[in-house]
FIVOMI-430103 format. One record per atom (N, C-alpha, C): atom name; residue in one letter; x, y, z; residue number from 1. Coordinates in Angstrom, 3 decimals, padded with zeros to 6 digits. Example, Ala and Ser with C-alpha at 12.3 -4.5 7.8 and 13.67 -1.06 7.14 Angstrom:
2
    a   r          x          y          z     k
    N   A    013.190   -005.690    007.800     1
   CA   A    012.300   -004.500    007.800     1
    C   A    013.200   -003.300    007.800     1
    N   S    012.850   -002.250    007.080     2
   CA   S    013.670   -001.060    007.140     2
    C   S    012.900    000.030    007.870     2
// end
This chain:
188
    a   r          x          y          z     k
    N   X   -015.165   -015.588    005.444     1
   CA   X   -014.809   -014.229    005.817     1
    C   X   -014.196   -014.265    007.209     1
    N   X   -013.016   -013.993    007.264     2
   CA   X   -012.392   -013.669    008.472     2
    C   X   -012.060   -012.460    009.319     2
    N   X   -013.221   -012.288    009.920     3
   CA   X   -013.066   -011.250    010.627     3
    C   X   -012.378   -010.746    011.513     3
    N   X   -011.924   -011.590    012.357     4
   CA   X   -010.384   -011.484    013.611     4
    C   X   -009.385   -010.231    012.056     4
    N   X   -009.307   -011.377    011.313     5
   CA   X   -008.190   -010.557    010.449     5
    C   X   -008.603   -009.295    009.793     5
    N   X   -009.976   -009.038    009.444     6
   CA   X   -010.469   -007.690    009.058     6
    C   X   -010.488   -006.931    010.098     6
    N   X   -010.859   -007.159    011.208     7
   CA   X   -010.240   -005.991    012.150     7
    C   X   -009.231   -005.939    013.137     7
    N   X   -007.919   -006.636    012.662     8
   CA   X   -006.371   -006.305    012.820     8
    C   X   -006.241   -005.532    011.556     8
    N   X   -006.592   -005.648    010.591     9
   CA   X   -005.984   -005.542    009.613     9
    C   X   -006.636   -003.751    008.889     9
    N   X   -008.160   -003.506    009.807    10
   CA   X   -008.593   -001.960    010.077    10
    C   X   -007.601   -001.070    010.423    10
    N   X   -007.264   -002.026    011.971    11
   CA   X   -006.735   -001.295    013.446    11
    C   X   -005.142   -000.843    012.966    11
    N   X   -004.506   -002.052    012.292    12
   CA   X   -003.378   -001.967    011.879    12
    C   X   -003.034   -001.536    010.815    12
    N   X   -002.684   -002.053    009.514    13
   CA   X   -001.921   -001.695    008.503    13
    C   X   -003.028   -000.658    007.827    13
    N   X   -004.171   -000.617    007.760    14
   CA   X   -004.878   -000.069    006.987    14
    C   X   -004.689    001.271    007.326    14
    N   X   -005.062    001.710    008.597    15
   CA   X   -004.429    002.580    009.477    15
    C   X   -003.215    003.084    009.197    15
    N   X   -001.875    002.579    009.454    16
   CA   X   -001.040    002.870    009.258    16
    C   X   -000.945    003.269    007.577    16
    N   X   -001.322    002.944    006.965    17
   CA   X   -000.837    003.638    004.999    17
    C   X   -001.729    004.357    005.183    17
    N   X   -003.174    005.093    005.800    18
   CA   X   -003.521    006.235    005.859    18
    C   X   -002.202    007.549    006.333    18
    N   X   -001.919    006.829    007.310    19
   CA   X   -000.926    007.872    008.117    19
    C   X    000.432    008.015    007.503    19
    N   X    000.284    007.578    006.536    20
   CA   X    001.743    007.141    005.919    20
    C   X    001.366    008.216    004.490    20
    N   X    000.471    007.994    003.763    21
   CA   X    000.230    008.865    002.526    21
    C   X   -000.052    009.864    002.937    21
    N   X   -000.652    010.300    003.868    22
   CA   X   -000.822    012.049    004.408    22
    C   X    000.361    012.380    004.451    22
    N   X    001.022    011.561    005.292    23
   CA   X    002.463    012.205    005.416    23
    C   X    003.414    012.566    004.214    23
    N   X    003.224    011.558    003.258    24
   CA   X    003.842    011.749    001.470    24
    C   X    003.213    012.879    001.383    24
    N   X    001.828    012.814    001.421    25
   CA   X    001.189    014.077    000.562    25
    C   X    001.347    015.282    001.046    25
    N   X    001.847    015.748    002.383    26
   CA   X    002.100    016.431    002.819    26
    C   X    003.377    017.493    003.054    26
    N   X    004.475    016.056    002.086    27
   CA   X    005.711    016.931    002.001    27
    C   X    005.877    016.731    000.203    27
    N   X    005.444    016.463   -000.185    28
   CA   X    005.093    016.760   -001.642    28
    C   X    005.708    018.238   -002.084    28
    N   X    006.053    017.967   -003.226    29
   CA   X    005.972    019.712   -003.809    29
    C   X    004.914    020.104   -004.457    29
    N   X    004.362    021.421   -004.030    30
   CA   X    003.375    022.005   -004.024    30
    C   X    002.720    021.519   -005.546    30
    N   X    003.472    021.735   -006.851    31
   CA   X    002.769    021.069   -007.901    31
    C   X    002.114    019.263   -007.929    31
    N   X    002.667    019.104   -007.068    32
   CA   X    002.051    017.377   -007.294    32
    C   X    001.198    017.741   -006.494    32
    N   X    001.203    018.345   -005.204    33
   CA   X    000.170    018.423   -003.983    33
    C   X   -001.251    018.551   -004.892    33
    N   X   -001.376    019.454   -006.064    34
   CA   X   -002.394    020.012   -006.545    34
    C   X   -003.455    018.514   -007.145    34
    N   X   -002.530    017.682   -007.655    35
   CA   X   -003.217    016.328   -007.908    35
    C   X   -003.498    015.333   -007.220    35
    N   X   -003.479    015.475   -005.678    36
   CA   X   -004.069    014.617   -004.937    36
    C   X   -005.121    014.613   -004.737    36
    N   X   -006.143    013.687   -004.463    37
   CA   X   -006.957    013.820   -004.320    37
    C   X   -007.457    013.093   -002.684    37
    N   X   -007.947    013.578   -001.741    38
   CA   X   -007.552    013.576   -000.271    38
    C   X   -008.209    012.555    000.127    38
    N   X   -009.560    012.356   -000.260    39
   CA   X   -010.648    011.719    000.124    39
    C   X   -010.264    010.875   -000.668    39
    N   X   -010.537    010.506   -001.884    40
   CA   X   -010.031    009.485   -002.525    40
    C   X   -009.020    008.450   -002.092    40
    N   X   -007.796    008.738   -001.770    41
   CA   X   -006.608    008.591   -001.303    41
    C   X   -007.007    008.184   -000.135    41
    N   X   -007.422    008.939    000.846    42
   CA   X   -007.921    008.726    002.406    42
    C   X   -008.728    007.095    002.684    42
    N   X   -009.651    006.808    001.645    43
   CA   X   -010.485    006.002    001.614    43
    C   X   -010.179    004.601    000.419    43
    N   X   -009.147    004.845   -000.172    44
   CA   X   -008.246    004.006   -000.490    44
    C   X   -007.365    003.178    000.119    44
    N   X   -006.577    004.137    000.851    45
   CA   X   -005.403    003.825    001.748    45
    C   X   -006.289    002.431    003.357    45
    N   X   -007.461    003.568    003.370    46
   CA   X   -008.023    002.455    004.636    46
    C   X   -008.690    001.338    003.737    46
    N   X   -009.699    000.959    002.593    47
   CA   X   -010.205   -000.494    001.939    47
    C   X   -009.294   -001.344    001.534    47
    N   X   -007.598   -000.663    001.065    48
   CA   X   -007.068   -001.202   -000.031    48
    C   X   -006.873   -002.815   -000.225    48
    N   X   -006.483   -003.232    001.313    49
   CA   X   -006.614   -004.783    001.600    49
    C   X   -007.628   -005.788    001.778    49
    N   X   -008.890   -004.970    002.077    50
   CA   X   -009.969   -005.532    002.572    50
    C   X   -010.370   -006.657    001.750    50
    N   X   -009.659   -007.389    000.488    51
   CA   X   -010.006   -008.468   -000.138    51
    C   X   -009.418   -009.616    000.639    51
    N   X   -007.979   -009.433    001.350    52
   CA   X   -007.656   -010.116    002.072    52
    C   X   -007.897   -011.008    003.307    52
    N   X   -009.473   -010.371    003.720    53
   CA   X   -010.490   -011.375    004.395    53
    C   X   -010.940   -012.218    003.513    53
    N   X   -011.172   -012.843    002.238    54
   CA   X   -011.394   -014.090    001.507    54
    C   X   -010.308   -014.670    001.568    54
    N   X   -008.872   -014.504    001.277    55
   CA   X   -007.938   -015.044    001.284    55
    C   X   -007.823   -016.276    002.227    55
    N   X   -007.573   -017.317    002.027    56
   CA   X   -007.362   -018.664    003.064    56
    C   X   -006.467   -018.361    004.265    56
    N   X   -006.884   -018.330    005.676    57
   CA   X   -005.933   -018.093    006.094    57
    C   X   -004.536   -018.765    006.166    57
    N   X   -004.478   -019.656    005.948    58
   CA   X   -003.074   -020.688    005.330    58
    C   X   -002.338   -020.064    004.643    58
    N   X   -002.845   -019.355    004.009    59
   CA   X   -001.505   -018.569    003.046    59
    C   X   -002.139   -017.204    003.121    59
    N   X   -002.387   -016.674    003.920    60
   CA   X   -002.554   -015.080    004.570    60
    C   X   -001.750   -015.088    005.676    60
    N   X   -001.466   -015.869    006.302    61
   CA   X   -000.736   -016.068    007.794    61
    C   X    000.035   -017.185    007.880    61
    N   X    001.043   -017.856    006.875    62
   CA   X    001.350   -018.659    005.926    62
    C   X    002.970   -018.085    007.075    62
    N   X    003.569   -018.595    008.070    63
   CA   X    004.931   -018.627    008.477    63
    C   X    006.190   -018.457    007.660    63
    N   X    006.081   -019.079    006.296    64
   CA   X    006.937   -019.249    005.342    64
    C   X    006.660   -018.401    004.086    64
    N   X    007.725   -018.514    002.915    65
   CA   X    007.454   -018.046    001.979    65
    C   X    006.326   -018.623    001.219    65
    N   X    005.772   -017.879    000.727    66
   CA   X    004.416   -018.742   -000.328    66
    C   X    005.050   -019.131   -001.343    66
    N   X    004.533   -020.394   -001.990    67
   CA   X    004.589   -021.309   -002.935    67
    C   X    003.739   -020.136   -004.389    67
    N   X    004.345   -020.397   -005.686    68
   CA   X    004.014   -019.840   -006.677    68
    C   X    002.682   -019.691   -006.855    68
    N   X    002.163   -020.801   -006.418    69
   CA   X    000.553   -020.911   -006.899    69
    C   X   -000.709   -020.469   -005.276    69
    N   X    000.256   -020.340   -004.159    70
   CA   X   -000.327   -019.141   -002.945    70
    C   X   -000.274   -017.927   -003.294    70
    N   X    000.898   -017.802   -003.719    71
   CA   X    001.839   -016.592   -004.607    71
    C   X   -000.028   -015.513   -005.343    71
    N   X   -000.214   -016.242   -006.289    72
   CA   X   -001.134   -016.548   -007.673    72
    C   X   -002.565   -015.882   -006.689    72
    N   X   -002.391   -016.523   -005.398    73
   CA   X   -004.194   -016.539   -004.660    73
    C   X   -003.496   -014.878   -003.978    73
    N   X   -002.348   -015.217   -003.494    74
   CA   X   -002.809   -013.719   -002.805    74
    C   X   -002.861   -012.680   -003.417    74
    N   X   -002.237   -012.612   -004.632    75
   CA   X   -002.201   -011.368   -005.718    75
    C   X   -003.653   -011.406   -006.012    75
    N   X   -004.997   -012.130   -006.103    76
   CA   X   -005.963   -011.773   -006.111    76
    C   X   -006.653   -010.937   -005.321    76
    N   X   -005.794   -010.414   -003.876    77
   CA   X   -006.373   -009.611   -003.134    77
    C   X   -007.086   -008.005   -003.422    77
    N   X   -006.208   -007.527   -004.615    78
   CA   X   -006.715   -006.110   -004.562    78
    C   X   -007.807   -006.210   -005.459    78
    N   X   -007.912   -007.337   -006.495    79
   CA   X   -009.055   -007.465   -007.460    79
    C   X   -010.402   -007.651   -006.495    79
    N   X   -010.235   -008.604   -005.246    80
   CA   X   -011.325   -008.997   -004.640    80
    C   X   -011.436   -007.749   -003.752    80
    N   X   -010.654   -007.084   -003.598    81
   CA   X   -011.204   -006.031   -002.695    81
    C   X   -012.185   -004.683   -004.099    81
    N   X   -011.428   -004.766   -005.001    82
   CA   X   -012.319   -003.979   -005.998    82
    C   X   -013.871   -004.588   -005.818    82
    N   X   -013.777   -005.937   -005.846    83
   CA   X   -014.613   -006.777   -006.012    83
    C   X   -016.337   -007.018   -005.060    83
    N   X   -015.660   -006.892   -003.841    84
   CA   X   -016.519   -006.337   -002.628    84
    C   X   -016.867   -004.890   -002.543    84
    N   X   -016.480   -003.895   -003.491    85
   CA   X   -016.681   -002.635   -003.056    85
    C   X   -017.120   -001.910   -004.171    85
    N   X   -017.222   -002.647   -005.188    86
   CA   X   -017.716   -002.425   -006.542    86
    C   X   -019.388   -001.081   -006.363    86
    N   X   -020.248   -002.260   -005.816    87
   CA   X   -021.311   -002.112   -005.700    87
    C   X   -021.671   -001.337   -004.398    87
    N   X   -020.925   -000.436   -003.730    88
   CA   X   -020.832    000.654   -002.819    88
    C   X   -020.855    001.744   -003.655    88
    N   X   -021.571    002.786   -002.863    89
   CA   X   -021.504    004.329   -003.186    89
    C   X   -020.062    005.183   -003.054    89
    N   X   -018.817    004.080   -002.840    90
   CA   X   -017.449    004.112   -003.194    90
    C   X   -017.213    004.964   -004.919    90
    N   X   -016.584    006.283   -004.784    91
   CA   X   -016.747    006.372   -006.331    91
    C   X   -015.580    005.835   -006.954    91
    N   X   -015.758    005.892   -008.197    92
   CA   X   -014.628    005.305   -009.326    92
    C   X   -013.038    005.260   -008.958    92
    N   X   -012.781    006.432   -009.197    93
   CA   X   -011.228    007.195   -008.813    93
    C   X   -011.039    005.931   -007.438    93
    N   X   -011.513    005.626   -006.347    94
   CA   X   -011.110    005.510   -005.291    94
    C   X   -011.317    003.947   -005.603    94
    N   X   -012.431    003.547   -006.359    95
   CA   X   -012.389    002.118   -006.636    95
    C   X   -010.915    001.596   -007.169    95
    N   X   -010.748    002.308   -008.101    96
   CA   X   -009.602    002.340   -008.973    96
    C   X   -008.095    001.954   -008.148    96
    N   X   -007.887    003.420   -007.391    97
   CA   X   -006.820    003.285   -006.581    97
    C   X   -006.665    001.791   -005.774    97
    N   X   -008.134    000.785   -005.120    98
   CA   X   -007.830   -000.198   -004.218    98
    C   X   -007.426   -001.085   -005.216    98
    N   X   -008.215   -000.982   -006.321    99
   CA   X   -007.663   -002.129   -007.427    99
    C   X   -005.987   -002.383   -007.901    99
    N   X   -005.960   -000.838   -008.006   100
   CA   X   -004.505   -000.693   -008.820   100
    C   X   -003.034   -000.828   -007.886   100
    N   X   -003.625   -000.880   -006.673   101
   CA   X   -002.464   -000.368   -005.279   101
    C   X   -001.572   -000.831   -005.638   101
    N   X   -000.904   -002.254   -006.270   102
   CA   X    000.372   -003.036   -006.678   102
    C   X    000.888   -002.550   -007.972   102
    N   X    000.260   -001.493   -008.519   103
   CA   X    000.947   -001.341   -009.681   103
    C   X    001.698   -000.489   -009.674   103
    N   X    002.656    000.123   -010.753   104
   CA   X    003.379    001.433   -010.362   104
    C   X    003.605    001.987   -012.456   104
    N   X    004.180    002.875   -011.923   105
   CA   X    004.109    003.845   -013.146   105
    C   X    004.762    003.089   -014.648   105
    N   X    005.689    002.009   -014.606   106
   CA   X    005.604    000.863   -015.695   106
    C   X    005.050   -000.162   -016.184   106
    N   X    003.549   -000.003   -015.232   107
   CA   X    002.372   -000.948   -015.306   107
    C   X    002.508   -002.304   -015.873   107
    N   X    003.761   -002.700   -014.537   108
   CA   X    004.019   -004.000   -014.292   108
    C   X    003.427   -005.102   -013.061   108
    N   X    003.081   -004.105   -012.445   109
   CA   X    002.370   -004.730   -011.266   109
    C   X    001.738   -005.697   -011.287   109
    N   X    000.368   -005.571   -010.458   110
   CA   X   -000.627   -006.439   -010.379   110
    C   X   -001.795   -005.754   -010.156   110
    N   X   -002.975   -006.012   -010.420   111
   CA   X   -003.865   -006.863   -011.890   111
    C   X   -003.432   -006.206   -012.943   111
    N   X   -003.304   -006.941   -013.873   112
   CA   X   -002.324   -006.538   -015.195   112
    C   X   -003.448   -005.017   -015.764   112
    N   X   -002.637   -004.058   -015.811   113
   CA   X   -003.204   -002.456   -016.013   113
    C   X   -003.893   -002.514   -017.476   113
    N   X   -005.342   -002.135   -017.273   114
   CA   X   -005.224   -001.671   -018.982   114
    C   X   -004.928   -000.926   -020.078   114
    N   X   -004.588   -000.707   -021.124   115
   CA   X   -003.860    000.084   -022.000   115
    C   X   -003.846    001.205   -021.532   115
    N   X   -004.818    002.014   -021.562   116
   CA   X   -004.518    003.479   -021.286   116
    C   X   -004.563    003.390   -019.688   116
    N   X   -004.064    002.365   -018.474   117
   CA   X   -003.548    002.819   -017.529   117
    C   X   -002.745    004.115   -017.167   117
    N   X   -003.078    004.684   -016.354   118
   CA   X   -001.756    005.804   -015.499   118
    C   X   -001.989    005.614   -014.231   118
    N   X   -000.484    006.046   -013.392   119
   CA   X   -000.072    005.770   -012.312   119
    C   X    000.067    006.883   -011.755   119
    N   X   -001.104    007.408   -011.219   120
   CA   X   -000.993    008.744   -011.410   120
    C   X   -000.791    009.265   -009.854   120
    N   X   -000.518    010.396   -009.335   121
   CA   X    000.321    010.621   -007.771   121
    C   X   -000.372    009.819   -006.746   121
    N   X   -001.648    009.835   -007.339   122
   CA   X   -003.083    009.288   -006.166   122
    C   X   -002.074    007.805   -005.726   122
    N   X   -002.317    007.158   -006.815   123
   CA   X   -001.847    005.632   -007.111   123
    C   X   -000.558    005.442   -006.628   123
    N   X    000.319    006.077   -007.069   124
   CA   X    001.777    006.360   -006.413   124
    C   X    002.095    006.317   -004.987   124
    N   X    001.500    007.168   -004.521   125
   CA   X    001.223    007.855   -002.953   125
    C   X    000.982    006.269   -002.264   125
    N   X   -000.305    005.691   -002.499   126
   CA   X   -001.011    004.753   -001.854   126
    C   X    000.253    003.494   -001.934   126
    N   X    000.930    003.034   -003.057   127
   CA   X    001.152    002.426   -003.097   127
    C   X    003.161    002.486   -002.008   127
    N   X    003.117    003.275   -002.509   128
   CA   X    004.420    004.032   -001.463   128
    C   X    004.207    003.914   -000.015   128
    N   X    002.822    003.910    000.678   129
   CA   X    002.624    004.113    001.776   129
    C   X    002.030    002.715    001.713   129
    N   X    001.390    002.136    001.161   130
   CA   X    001.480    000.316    001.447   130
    C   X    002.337   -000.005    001.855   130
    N   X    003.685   -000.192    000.500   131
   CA   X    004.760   -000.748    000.629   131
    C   X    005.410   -000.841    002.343   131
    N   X    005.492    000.455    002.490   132
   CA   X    006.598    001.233    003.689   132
    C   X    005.861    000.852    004.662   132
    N   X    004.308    000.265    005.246   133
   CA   X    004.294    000.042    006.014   133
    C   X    003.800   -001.218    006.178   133
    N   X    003.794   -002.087    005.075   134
   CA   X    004.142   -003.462    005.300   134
    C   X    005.447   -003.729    005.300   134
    N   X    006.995   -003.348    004.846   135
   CA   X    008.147   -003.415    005.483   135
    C   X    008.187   -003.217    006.262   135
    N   X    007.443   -002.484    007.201   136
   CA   X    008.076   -001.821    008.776   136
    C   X    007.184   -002.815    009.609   136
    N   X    006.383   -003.327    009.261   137
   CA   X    005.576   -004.389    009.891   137
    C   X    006.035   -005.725    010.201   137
    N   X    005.683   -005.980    011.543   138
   CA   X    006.074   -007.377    011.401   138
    C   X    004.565   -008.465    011.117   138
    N   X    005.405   -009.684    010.384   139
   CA   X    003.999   -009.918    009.555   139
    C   X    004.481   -011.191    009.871   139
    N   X    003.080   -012.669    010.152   140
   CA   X    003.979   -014.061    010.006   140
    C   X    004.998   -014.450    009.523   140
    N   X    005.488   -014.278    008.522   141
   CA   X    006.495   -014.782    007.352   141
    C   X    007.853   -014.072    007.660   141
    N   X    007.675   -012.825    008.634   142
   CA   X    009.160   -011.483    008.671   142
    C   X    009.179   -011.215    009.862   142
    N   X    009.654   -010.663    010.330   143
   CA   X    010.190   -009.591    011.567   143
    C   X    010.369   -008.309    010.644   143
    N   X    009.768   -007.232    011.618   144
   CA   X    009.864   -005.723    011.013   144
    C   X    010.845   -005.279    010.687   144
    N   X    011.055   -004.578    009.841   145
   CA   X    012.867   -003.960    008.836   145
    C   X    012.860   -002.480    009.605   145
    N   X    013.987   -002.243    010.330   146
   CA   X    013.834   -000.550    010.262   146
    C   X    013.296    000.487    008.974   146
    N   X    013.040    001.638    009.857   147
   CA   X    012.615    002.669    008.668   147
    C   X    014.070    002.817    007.623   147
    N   X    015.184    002.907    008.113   148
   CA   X    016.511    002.741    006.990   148
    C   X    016.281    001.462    006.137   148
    N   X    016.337    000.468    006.430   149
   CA   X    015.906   -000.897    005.470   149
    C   X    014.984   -000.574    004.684   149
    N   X    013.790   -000.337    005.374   150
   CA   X    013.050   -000.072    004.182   150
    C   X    012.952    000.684    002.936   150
    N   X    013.351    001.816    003.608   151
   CA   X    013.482    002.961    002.703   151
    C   X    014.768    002.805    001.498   151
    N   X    015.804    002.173    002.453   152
   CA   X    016.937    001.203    001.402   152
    C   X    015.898    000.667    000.182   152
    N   X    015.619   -000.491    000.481   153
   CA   X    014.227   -001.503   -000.235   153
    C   X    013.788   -000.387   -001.306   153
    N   X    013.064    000.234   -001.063   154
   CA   X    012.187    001.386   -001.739   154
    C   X    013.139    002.109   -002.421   154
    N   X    014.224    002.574   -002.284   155
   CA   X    015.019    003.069   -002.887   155
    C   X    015.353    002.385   -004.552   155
    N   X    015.660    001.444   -004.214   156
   CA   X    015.933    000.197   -005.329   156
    C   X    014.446    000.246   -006.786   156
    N   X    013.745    000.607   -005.640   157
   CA   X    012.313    001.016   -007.175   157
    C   X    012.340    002.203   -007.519   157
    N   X    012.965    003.314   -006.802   158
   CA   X    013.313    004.733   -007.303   158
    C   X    014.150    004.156   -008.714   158
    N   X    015.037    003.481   -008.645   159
   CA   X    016.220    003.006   -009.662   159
    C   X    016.121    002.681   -010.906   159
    N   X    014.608    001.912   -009.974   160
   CA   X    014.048    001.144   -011.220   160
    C   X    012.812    001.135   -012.372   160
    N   X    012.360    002.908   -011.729   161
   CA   X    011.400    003.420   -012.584   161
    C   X    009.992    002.884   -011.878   161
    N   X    010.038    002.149   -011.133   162
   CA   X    008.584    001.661   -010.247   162
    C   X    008.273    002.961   -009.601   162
    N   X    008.997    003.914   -008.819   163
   CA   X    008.817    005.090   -007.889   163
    C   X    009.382    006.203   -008.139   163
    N   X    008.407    007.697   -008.188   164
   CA   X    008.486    008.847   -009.068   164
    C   X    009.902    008.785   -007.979   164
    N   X    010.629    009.433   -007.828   165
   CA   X    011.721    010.327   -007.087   165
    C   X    011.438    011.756   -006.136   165
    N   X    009.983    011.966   -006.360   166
   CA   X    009.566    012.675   -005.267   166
    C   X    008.731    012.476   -004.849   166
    N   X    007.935    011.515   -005.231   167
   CA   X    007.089    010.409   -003.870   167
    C   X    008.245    009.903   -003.038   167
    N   X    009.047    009.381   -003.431   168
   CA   X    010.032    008.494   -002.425   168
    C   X    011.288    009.485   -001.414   168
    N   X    011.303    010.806   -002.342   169
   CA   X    011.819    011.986   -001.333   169
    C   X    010.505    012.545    000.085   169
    N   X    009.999    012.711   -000.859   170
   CA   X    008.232    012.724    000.237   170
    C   X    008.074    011.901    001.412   170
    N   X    008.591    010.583    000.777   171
   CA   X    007.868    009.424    001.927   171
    C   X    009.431    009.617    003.311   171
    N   X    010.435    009.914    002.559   172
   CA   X    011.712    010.190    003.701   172
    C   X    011.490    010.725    004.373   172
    N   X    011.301    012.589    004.128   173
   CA   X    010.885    013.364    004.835   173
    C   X    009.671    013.032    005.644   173
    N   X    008.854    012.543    005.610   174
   CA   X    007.726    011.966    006.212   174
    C   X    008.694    011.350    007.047   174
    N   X    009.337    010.061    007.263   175
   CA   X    009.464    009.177    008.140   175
    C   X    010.583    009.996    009.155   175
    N   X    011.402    010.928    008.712   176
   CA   X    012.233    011.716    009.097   176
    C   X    011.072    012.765    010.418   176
    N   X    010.290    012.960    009.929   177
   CA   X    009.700    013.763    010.451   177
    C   X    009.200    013.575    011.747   177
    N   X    008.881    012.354    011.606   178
   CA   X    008.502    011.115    013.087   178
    C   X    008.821    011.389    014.475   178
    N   X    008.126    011.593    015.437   179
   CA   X    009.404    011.531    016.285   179
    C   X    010.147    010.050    016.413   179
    N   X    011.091    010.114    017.662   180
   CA   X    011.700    008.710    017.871   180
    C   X    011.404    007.764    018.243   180
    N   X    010.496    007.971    018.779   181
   CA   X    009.392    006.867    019.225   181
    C   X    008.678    006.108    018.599   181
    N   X    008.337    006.951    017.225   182
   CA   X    007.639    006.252    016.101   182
    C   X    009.362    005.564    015.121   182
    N   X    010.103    005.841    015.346   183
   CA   X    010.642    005.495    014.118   183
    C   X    011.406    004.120    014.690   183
    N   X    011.077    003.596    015.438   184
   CA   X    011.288    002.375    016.044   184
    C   X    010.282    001.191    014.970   184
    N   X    010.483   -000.038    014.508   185
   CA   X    009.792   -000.964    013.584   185
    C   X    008.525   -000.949    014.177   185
    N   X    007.520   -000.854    013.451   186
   CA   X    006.202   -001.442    014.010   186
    C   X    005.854   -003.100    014.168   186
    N   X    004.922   -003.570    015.492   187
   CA   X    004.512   -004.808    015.025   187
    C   X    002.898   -004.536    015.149   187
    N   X    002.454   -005.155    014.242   188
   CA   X    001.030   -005.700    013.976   188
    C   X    001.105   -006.953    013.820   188
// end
């Protein structure tokens, strides 16, 4: 268990996709607004990585691209974070969301969805506000992408049926909303 990295990883990104899905959920249209669920979402957005303290740090902080079979270990992260939080007074819905965070509404993602999966705004939201602020992050392996890059990036899953079209109008207006100070790349 690596703790240095569980609390960068509180202070930082976890943090940041809280502040990032309020902000989606906040410019939402009023009918989706009705299916969020705040707390859920809230307490999603901050565990969702927390499997990523088992992860080796060698290929958590890995300079380079990961190899297929690092690839393989880190996609185990959101299962092991289900995994550690199982047995918390964490309820379902919110278990759900840390598990599902990589997936998206063609339940192609990661951990492979089960049949009657849905990707539902909760799931959407979280995963929209992952994404956007691990692009804007600078991380071993990258240097931070502007908020335009990214949102470029993200755009490309609007295209591609991964992202509703008003989560990803949501998450604009959100970053739009910023002042200028924030809309400069983050590093963590």
């Amino acid at each position: 268990l690596n703790m240095e990295n569980l609390r960068a990883l509180l202070a930082g990104h976890a943090k940041d996709t809280q502040k990032i899905a309020k902000g989606i959920t906040e410019h939402l249209p009023v009918a989706l607004k009705y299916g969020v669920n705040e707390k859920s979402l809230s307490d999603a957005c901050y565990l969702h990585d927390l499997g990523k303290v088992l992860i080796p740090d060698a290929i958590l902080n890995k300079p380079a691209r990961l190899t297929p079979d690092e690839e393989k270990i880190m996609h185990t992260h959101s299962e092991l974070s289900y995994e550690l939080l199982k047995h918390s007074d964490i309820d379902t819905r919110t278990l759900d969301l840390i598990k599902y965070h990589h997936q998206n509404p063609l339940g192609n993602g990661y951990p492979q969805a089960k049949p009657d999966f849905n990707a539902d705004i909760n799931l959407q939201v979280l995963a929209a506000a992952d994404k956007f602020s691990a692009l804007t992050e600078k991380r071993p392996y990258k240097e931070p992408l502007s908020n335009e890059q990214a949102l470029g990036i993200m755009y490309k899953d609007v295209k591609e049926g991964k992202m509703h079209p008003f989560i990803f109008k949501a998450l604009v207006a959100h970053v739009r909303a910023q002042s200028p100070a924030d809309k400069t790349a983050k590093s963590a």
